[in-house]
C-alpha positions as CSV (number, residue, x, y, z in Angstrom):
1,X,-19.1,6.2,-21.4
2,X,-18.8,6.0,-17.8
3,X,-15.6,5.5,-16.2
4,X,-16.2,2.1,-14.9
5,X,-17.0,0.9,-18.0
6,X,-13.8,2.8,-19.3
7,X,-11.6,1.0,-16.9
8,X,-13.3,-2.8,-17.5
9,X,-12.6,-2.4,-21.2
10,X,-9.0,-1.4,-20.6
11,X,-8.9,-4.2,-18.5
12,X,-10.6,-6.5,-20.9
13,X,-7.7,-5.4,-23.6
14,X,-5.4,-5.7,-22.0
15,X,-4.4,-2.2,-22.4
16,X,-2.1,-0.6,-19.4
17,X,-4.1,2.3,-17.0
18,X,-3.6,3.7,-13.7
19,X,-6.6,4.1,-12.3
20,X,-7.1,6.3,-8.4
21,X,-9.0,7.9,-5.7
22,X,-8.0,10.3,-3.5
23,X,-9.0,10.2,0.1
24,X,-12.3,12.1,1.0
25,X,-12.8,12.4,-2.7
26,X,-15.6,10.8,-5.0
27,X,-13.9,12.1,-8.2
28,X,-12.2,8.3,-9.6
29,X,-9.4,9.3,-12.3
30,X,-8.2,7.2,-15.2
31,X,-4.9,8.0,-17.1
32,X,-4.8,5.2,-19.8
33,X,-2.6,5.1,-23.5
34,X,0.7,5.6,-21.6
35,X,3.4,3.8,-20.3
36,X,5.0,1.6,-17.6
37,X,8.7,2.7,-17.6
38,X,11.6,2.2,-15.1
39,X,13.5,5.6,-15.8
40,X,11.8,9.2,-15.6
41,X,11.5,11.0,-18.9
42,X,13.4,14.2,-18.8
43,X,10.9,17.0,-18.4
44,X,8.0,15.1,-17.5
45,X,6.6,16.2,-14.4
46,X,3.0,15.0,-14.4
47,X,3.5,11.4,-13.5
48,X,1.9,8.2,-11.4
49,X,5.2,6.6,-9.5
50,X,4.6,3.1,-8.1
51,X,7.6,1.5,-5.7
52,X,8.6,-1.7,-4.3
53,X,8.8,-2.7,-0.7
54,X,12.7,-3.4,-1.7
55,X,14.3,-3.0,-4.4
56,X,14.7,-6.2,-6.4
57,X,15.5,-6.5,-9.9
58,X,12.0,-7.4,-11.1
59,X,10.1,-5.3,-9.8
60,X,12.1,-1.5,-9.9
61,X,10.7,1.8,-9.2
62,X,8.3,2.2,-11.9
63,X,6.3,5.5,-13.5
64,X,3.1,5.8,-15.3
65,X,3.7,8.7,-17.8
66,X,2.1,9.8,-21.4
67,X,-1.1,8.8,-20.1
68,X,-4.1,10.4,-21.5
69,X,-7.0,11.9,-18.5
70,X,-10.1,9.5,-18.8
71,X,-12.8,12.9,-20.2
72,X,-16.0,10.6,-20.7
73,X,-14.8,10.1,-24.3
74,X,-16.0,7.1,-26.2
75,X,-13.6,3.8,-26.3
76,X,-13.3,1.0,-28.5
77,X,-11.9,-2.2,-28.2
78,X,-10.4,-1.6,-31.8
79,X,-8.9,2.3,-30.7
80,X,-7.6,0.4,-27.6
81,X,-5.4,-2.3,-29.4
82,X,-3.6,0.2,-31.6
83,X,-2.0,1.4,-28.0
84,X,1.3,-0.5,-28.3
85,X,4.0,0.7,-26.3
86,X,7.2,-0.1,-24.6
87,X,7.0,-0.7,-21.2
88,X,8.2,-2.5,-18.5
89,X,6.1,-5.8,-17.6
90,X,6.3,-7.6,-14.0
91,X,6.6,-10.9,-14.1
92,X,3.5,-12.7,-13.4
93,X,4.8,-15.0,-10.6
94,X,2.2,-16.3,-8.1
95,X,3.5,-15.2,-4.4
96,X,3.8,-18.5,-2.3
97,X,0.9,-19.0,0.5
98,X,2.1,-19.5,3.8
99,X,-0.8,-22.0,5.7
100,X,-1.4,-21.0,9.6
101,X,1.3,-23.2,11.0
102,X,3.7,-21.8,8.8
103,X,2.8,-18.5,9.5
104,X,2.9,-19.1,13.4
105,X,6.5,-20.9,13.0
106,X,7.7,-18.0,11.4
107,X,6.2,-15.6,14.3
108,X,7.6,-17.0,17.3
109,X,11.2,-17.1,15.4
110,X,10.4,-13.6,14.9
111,X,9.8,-13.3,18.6
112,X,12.5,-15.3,20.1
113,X,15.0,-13.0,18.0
114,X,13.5,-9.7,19.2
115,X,14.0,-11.4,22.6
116,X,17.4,-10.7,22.2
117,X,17.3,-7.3,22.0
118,X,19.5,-6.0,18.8
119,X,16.3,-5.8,16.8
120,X,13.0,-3.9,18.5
121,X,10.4,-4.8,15.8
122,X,10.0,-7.2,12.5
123,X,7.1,-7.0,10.5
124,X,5.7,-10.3,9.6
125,X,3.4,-10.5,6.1
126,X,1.2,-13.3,4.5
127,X,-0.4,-14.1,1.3
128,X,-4.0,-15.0,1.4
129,X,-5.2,-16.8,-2.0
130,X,-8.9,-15.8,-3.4
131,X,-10.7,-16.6,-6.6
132,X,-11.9,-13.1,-7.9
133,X,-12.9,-13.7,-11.6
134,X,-11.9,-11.4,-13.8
135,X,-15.0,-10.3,-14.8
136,X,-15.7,-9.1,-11.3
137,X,-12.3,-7.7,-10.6
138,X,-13.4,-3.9,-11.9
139,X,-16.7,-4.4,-9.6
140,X,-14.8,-4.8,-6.2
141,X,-12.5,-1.5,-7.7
142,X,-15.8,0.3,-7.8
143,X,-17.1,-1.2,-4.2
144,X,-13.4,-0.4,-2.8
145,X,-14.5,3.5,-3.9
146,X,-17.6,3.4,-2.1
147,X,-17.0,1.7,0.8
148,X,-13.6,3.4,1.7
149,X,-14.2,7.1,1.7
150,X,-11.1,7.7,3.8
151,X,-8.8,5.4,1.8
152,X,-6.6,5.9,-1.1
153,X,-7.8,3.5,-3.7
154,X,-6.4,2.0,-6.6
155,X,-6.4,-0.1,-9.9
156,X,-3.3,-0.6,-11.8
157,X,-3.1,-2.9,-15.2
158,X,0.2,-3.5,-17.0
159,X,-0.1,-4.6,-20.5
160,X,0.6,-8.7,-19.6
161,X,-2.6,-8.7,-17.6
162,X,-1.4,-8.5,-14.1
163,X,-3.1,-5.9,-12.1
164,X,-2.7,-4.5,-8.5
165,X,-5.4,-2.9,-6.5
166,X,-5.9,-1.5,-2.9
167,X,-7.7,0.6,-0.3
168,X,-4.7,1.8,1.5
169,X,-5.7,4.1,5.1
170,X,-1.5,5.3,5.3
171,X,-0.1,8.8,3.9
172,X,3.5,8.4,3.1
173,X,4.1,12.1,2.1
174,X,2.1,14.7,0.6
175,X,3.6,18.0,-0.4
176,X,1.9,21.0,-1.8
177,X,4.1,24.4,-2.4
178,X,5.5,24.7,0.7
179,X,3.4,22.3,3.1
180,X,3.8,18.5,3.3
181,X,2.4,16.4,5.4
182,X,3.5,12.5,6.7
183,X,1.6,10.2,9.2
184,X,3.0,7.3,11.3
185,X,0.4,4.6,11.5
186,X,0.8,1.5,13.4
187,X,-0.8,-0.6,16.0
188,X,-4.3,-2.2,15.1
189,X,-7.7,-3.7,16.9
190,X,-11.0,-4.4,15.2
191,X,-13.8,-1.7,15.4
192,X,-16.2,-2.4,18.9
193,X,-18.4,0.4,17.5
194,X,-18.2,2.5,20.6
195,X,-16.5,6.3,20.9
196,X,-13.2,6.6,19.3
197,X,-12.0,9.0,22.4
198,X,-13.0,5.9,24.9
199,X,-10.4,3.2,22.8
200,X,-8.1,1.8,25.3
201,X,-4.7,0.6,23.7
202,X,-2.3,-1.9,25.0
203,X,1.2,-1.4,25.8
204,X,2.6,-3.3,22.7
205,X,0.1,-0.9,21.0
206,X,1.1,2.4,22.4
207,X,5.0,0.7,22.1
208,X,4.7,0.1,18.6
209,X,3.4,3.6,17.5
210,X,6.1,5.2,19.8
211,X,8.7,3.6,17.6
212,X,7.3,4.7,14.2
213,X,6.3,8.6,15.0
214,X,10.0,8.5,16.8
215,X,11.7,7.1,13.7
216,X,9.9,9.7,11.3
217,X,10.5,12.5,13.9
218,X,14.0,11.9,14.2
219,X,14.5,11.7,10.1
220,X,12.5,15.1,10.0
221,X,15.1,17.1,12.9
222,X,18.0,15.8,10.6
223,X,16.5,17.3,7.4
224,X,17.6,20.4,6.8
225,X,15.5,23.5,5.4
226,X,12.4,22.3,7.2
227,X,10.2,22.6,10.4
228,X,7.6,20.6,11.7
229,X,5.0,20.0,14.1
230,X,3.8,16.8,15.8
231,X,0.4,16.1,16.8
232,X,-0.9,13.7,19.9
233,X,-1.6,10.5,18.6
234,X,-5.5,9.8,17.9
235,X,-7.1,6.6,17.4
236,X,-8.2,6.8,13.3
237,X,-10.9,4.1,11.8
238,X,-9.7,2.3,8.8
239,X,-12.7,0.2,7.4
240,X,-13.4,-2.7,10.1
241,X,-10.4,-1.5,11.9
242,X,-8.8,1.1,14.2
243,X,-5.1,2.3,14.3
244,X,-3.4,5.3,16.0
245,X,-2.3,8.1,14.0
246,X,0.3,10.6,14.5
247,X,0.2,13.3,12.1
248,X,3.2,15.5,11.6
249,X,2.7,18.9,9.6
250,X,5.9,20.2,8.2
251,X,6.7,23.3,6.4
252,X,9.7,23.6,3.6
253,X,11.9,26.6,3.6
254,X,13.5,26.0,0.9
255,X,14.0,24.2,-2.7
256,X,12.3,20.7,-1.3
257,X,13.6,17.5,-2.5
258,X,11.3,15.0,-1.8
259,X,13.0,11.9,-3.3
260,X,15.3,12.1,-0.7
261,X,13.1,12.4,2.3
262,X,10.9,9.7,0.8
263,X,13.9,7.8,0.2
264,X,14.6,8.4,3.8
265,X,11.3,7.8,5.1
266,X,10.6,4.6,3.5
267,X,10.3,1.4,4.4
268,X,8.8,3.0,8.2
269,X,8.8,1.3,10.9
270,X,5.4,0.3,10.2
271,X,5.8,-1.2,7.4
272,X,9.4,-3.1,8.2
273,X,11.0,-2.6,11.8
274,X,13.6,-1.3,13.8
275,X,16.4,-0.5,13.5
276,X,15.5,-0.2,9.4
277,X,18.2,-2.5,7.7
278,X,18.5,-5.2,10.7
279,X,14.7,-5.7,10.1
280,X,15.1,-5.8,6.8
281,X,17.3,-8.4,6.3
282,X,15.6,-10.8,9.0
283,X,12.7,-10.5,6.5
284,X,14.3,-11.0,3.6
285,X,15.2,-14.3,5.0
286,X,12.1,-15.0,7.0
287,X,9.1,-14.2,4.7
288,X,8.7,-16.9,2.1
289,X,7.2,-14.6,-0.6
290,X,8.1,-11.3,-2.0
291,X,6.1,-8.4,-1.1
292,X,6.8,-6.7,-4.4
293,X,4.5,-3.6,-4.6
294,X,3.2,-4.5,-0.7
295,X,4.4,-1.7,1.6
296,X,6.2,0.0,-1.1
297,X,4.3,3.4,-1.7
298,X,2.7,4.6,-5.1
299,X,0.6,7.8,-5.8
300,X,0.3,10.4,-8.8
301,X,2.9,13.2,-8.6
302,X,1.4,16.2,-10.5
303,X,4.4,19.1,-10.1
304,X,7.9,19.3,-8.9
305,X,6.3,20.5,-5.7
306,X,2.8,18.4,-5.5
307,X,2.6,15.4,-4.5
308,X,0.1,12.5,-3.1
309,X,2.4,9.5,-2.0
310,X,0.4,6.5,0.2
311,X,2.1,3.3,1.4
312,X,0.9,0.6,-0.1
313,X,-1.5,-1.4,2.1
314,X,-4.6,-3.7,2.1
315,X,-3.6,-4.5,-1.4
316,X,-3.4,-7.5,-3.6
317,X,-2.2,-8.6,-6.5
318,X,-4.5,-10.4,-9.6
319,X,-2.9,-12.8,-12.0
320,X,-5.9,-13.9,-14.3
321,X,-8.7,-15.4,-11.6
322,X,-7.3,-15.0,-8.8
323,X,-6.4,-12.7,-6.5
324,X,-3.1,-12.9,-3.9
325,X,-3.4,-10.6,-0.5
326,X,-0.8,-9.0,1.3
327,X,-1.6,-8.9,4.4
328,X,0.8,-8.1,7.5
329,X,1.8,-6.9,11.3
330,X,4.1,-5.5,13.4
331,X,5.8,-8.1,16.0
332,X,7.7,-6.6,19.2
333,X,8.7,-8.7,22.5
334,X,5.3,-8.7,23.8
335,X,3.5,-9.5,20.2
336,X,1.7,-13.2,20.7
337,X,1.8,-15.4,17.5
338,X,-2.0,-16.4,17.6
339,X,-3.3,-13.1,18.0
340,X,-1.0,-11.7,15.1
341,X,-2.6,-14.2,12.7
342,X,-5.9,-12.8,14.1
343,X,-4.7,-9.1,12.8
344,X,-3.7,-10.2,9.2
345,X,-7.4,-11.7,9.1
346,X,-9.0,-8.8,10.0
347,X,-7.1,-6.8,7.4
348,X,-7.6,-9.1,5.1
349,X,-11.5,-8.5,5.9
350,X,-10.8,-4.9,4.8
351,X,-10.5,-6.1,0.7
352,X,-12.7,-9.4,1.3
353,X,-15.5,-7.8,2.3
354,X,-16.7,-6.5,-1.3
355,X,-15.7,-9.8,-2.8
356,X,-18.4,-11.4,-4.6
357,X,-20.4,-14.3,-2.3
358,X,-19.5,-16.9,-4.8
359,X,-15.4,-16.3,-4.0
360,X,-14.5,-19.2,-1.9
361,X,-11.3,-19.6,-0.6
362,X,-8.5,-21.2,-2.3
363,X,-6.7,-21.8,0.5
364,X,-7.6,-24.5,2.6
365,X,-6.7,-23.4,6.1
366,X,-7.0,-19.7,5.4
367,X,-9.3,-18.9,8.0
């Protein structure tokens, strides 16, 4: 059986998988028969970790783990509903929409408070509502794969039927031995097709990338037992979209905790603000919905010392039908309401664009 048709029966069962594919890979893995589960087993160390933007009581930490490796074997519907395990299961909540006034409104509060100056950047997010039928939900995993070489992409199905899927372009952390390897990604314009060396950024572009390779670079001189290396920034294509991209290359010298630099790390800059909690908490209080998985960071960890972490972006959430996505932008004293509801539509292109034709909006004043 192909793995496709592997994941659409899980799916169909209702039987929990993680499902993933690495970037610049076209090998699609399947770990399926395990479990959901908010604590780490002692002595597991091959495991798929999936976090929350923020930790809420819902929606914890959570880790994929027993999991079987998809081989090409043969499954049944009747092998698949003898799978019964305890695990944890997310509430299936729909996320509220926010139309385009309400989205601008909550913008210009956003940039009326950076006007004052304690807080440097907030990063507004939306919720655009789709029909995907179910049937066809597998079908734009697949299309994801193809069209998003670059991208990490994903499929997850807990065993009450709601299901989170995403092309994400970011790297949180990957670690190998003793090399890791963290990226600060932020500022966005749509893809003119020409050169990526001839690019011109703006200066609330090239502002907003300063502040998230700065915030990484000062969390890595503060970590002890490692060095690193920071490259220029380079403008990167993400699907219909361009970003800069600062790489940093860092090298451990010693037993490597990365829990804590991860804990550290995350939310980034580009993903929350500056300064970290202020941001926060503006959010919090700002944005209508809850991000849950959006802009946490989720990946499979496959030793003590190997790992493949990505911040969760271009993502959405499917509850039955439909699907809800997360879409969202950094705002600084120069952003300009209008033109940041322009950038969530363009990312929201990025998981759109493999829809089926027969998906019409749900949302009246979406576009």
């Amino acid at each position: 059986m192909q793995i496709i048709k592997a994941i659409a029966l899980l799916h169909q069962t209702k039987t929990s998988f993680v499902s993933y594919r690495l970037p610049q890979s076209q090998d699609v893995k399947l770990l399926y028969g395990g479990s959901f589960v908010e604590r780490l087993p002692e002595g597991i160390s091959n495991y798929f970790v999936v976090s929350p933007f923020d930790s809420y009581a819902d929606v914890p930490t959570l880790y994929y783990v027993s999991g079987e490796e998809f081989k090409g074997e043969e499954l049944t519907a009747e092998q698949l509903r003898k799978i019964v395990n305890a695990q944890f299961k997310p509430l299936a909540v729909k996320p509220i929409i926010s139309n385009k006034n309400d989205y601008l409104k909550q913008a210009q509060q956003i940039i009326t408070l950076l006007k004052e100056g304690e807080i440097k950047k907030i990063v507004l997010s939306r919720v655009v509502k789709k029909q995907l039928l179910k049937a066809d939900q597998t079908k734009v995993f697949e299309a994801l794969c193809d069209k998003y070489p670059e991208a990490f992409v994903y499929f997850l199905h807990f065993a009450n039927d709601v299901s989170w899927m995403g092309a994400t372009p970011e790297t949180l952390l990957t670690a190998k031995e003793n090399k890791a390897t963290t990226v600060a990604l932020a500022a966005t314009q749509r893809d003119k097709n020409i050169p990526l060396s001839e690019v011109v950024w703006g200066e609330k572009e090239q502002s907003e990338q300063g502040m998230v390779s700065d915030f990484i670079e000062n969390i890595l001189q503060q970590t002890d037992g490692v060095s690193y290396t920071r490259e220029a920034a380079t403008t990167v294509k993400a699907g219909p979209l361009l970003h800069l991209k600062t790489k940093f290359d860092i090298t451990i010298h010693r037993k490597f905790s990365w829990q804590q630099l991860v804990k550290q790390l995350h939310p980034t800059p580009a993903v929350c603000g500056l300064p970290q909690r202020a941001a926060l908490e503006k959010i919090l209080i700002i944005e209508p919905h809850k991000r849950y998985f959006y802009t946490g960071f989720l990946g499979p960890v496959t030793q003590d010392s190997e790992l493949q972490l990505f911040v969760n972006l271009r993502c959405m959430m499917l509850l039955d039908d439909e699907a809800y996505l997360f879409v969202g932008g950094g705002l600084t004293v120069l952003s300009d309401a209008h033109a940041e509801w322009e950038e969530t539509e363009s990312k929201a292109e990025t998981l759109l664009s493999v829809f089926p034709n027969n998906s019409p909006t749900l949302q009246d004043d979406a576009r």
